[in-house]
N, C-alpha and C positions, 0 to 999 in steps of 0.2 A: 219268617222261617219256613223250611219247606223241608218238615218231619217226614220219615222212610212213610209213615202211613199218609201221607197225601202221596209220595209219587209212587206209591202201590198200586193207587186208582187211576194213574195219567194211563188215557190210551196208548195203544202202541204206536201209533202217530210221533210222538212224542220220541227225541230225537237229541233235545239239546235242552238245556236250563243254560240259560246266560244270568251271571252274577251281573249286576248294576252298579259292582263295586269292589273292593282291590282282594276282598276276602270272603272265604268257602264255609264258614265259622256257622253259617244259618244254613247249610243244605246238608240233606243226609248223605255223605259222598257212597257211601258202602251201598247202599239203596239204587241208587243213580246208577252203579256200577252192575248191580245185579239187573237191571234192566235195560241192561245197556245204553243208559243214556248217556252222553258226554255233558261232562258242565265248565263253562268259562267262567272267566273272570274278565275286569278289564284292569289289568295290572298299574297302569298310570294314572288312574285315575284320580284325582287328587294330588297328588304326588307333590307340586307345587306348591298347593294350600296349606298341606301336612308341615311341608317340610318350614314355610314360612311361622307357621305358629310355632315350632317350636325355638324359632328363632327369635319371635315374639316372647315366651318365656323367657329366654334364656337374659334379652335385654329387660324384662319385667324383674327378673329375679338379681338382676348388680346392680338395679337401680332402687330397689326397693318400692318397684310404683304402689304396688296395692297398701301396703301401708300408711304411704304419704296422699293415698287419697282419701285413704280416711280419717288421718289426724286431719286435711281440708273439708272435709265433710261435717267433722264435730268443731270445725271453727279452729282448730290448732294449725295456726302457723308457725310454731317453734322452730321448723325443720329451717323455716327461710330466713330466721330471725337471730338466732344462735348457731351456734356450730352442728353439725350434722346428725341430727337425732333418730335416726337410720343408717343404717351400712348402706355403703354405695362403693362397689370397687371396679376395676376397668377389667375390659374382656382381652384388652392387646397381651398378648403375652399367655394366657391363658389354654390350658389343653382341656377340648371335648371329649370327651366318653361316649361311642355311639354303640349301646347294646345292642340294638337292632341288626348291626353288620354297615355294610357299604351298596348295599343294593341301592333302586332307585329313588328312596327318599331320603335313606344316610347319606346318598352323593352329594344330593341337592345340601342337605342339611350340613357338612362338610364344609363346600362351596361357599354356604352362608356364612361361617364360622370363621372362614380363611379371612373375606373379604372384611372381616373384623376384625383381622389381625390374631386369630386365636390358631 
C-alpha cells in the first residue's frame, strides 16, 4: 500500500507511481492528486489468467469437482459405482451473469462461455 502519508514524503522529483497491477485500491489517489503526481495502472494485466479461472470455477462448480475429490480422498468411490452422488449438469445451453460488466476481462470471460456453448 502507498498511504497519503508516505507520499507526503516523496520528493518533488517524484512524478508518477506506476501500479504493477489492474487496480488503484492500495494508493492514496486524493494524495497523489495533491501532489501532482499521476498514477498508472497496467489495465491488462492478468486479464487472461483472471478471466480463465473463472472459467475454471464455472466448470468446477457443474461438475461438482471439489466434492468428488474428497469423497476420493476418504476412499469413497460411490460416485463411480452407483448413480450420481453429486450434481453434475451441462453448461451448453446455459446463461452467464457477468456483474462486472463487459470490459476486458468480462470479454474474455464471455468468449470462454460462448466457446461452451453457454
Amino acid at each position: 500500500p502507498v498511504p497519503g502519508s508516505i507520499i507526503e514524503k516523496f520528493p518533488d522529483s517524484v512524478r508518477l507511481i506506476q501500479e504493477a497491477g489492474t487496480g488503484f485500491n492500495n494508493i492514496d489517489l486524493e494524495a497523489a492528486k495533491k501532489r501532482g503526481i499521476v498514477v498508472c495502472n497496467c489495465p491488462a494485466y492478468s486479464s487472461d489468467a483472471v478471466a480463465h479461472l473463472v472459467i475454471t470455477f464455472v466448470l468446477n462448480f457443474s461438475s461438482s469437482l471439489v466434492p468428488q475429490m474428497r469423497m476420493l480422498q476418504q476412499g469413497n468411490r460411490e460416485n463411480f459405482t452407483k448413480s450420481m452422488q453429486v450434481p453434475h449438469f451441462e453448461l451448453t445451453g446455459k446463461t452467464i451473469g457477468l456483474i462486472g460488466g463487459s470490459g476486458d476481462i468480462g470479454s474474455k470471460v464471455a468468449a470462454g462461455a460462448e466457446t461452451l456453448g453457454m
